[in-house]
Backbone as CSV, one residue per row, in Angstrom:
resi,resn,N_x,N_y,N_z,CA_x,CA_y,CA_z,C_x,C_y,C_z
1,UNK,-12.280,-4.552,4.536,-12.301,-3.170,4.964,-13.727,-2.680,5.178
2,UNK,-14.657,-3.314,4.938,-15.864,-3.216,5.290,-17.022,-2.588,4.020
3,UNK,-16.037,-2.870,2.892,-17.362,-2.409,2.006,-17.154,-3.770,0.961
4,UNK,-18.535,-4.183,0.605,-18.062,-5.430,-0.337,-17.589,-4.929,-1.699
5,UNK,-17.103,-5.699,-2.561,-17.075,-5.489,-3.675,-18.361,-5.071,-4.250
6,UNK,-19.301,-6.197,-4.346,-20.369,-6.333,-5.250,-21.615,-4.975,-4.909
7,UNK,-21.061,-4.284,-4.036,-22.174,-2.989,-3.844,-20.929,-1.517,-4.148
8,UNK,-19.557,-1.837,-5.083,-18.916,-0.724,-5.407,-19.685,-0.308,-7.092
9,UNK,-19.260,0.785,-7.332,-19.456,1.037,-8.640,-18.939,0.300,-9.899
10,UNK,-19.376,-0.124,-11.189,-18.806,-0.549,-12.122,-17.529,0.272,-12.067
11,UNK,-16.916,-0.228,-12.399,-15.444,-0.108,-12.729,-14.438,-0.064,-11.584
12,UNK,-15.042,-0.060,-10.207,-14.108,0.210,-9.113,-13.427,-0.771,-8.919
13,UNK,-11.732,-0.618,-8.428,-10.653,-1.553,-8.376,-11.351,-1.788,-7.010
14,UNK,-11.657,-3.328,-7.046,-11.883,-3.991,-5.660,-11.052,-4.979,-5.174
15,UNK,-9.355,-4.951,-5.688,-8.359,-5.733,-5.405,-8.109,-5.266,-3.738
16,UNK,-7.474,-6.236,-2.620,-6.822,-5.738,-1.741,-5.980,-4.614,-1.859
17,UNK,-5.873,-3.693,-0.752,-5.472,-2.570,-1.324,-3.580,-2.798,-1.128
18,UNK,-3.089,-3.979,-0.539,-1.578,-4.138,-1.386,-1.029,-4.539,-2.518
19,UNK,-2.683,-5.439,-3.327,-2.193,-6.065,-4.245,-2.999,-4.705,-5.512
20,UNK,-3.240,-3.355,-5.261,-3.621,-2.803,-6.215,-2.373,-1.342,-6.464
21,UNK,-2.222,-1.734,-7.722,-1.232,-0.967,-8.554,-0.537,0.803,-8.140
22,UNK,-1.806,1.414,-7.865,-1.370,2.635,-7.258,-0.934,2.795,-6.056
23,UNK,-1.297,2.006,-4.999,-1.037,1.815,-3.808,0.607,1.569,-3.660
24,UNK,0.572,0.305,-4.088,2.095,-0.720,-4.425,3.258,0.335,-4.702
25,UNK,2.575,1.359,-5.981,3.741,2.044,-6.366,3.808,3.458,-5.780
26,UNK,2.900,4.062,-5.156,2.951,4.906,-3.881,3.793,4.468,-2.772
27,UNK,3.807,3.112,-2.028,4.264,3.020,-1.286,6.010,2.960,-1.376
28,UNK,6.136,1.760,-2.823,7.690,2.332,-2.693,8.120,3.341,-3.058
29,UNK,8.223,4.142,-3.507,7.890,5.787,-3.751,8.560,6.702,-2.580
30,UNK,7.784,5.963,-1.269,7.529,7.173,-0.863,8.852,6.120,0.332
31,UNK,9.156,4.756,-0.127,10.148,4.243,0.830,11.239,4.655,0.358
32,UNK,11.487,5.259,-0.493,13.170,5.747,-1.221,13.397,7.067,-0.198
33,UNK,12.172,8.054,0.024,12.822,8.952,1.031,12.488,9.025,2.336
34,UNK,11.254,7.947,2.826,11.232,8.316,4.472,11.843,7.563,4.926
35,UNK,12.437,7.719,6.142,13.005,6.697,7.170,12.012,5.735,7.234
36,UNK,12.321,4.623,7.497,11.406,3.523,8.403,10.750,3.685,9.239
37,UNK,10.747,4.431,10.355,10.385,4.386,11.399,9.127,5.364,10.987
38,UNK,8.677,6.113,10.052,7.783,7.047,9.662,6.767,6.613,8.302
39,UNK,7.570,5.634,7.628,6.399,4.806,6.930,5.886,3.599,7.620
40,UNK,4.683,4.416,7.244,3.724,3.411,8.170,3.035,2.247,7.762
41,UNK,2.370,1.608,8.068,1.058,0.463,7.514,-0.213,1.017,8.358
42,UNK,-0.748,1.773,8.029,-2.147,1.853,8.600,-3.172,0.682,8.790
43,UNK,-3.043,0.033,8.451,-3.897,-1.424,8.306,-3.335,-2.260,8.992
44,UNK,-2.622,-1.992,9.827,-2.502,-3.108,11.040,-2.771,-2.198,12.342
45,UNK,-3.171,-0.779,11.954,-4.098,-0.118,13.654,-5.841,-1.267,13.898
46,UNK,-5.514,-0.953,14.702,-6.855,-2.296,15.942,-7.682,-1.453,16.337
47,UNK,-8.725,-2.100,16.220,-10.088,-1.429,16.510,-9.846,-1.081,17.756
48,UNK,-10.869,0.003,17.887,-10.841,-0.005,19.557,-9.843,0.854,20.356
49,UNK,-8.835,1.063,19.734,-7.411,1.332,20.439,-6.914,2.421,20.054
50,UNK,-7.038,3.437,21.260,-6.445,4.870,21.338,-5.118,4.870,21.202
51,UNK,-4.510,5.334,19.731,-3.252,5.929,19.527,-2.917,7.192,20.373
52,UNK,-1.499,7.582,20.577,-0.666,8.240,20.140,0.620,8.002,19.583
53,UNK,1.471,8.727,19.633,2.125,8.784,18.030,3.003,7.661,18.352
54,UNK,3.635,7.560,19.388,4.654,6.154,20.280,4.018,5.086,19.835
55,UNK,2.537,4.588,19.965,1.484,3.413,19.864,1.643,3.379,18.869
56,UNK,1.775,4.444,17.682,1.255,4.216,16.369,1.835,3.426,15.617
57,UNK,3.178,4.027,16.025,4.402,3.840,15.274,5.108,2.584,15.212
58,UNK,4.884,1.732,17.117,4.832,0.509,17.842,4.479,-0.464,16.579
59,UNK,2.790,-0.063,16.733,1.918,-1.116,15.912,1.910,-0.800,14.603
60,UNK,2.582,-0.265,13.622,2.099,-0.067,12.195,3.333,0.402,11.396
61,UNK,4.558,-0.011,12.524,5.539,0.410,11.135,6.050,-0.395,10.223
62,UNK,6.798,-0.609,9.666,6.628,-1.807,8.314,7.527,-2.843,8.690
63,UNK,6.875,-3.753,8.535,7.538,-4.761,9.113,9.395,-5.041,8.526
64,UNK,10.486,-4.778,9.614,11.931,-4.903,9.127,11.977,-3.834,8.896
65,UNK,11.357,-2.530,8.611,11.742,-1.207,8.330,11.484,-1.065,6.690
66,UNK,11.961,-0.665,5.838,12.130,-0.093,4.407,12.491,-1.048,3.665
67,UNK,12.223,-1.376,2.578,12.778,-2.292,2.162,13.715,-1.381,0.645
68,UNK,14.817,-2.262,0.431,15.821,-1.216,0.208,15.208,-1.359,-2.051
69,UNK,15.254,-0.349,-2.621,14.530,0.032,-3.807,14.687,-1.263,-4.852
70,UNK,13.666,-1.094,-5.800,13.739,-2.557,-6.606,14.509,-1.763,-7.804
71,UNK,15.071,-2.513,-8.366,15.639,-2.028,-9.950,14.760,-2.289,-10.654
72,UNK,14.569,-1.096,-12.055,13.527,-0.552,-12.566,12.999,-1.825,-13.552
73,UNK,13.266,-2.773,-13.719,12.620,-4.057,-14.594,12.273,-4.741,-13.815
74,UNK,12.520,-5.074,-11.966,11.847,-5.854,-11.430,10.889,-5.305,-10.494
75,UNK,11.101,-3.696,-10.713,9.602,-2.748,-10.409,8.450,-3.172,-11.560
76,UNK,8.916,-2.931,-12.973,7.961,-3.497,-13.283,7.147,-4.816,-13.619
77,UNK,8.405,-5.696,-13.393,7.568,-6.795,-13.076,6.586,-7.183,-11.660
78,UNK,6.539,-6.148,-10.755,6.003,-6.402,-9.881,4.389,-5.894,-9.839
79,UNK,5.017,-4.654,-10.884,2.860,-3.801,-11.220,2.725,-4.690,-12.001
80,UNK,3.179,-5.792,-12.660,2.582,-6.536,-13.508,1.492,-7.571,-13.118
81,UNK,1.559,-8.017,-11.482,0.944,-8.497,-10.418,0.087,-7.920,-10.115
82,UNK,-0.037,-6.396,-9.914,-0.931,-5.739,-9.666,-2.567,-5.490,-10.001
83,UNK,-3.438,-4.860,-9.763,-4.444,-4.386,-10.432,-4.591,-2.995,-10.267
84,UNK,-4.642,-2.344,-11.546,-4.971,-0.942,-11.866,-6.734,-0.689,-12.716
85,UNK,-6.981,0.079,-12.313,-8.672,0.066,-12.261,-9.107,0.051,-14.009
86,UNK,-7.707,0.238,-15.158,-8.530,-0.143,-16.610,-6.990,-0.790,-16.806
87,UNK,-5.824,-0.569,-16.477,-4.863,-1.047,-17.036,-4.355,-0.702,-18.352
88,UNK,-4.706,0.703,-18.755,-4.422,0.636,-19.651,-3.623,2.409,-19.772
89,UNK,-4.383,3.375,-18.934,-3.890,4.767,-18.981,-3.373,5.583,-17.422
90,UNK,-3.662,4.300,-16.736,-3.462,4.733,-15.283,-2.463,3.944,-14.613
91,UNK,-1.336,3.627,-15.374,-0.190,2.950,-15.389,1.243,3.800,-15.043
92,UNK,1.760,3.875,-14.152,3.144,4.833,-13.961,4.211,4.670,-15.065
């Protein structure tokens, strides 16, 4: 994404931002109430390339649409994969 790790601040989560904990659990979150077609992936927009909302939606909606909710023990086995920036108070 264009900033390295090694020039962030001590303590900053420098995991990819799917494999980091708040992200992960924001996103399914927010897949229980939007349609598919409106959750997006921002991280697959292309340099260079003038959106509008048709383009956007084209290139960045989630791949297969929504994926349908995890049950609550294999949600958390999945932040267990994750990285959260102390792991210890910033845990859902």
């Amino acid at each position: 994404d264009g900033h390295k790790a090694e020039d962030q601040a001590e303590g900053t989560n420098v995991a990819a931002y799917s494999d980091r904990g708040w992200c992960a659990t924001e996103s399914c979150w927010a897949s229980l109430t939007k349609a598919g077609y409106i959750s997006l992936d921002l991280g697959k927009m292309r340099r260079r390339r003038q959106y509008d909302s048709n383009s956007l939606v084209t290139d960045c909606k989630q791949d297969g649409g929504r994926r349908p909710p995890l049950h609550p023990s294999a949600f958390a086995k999945e932040l267990e994969k994750k990285s959260f920036t102390n792991g210890k108070d910033d845990k859902p």
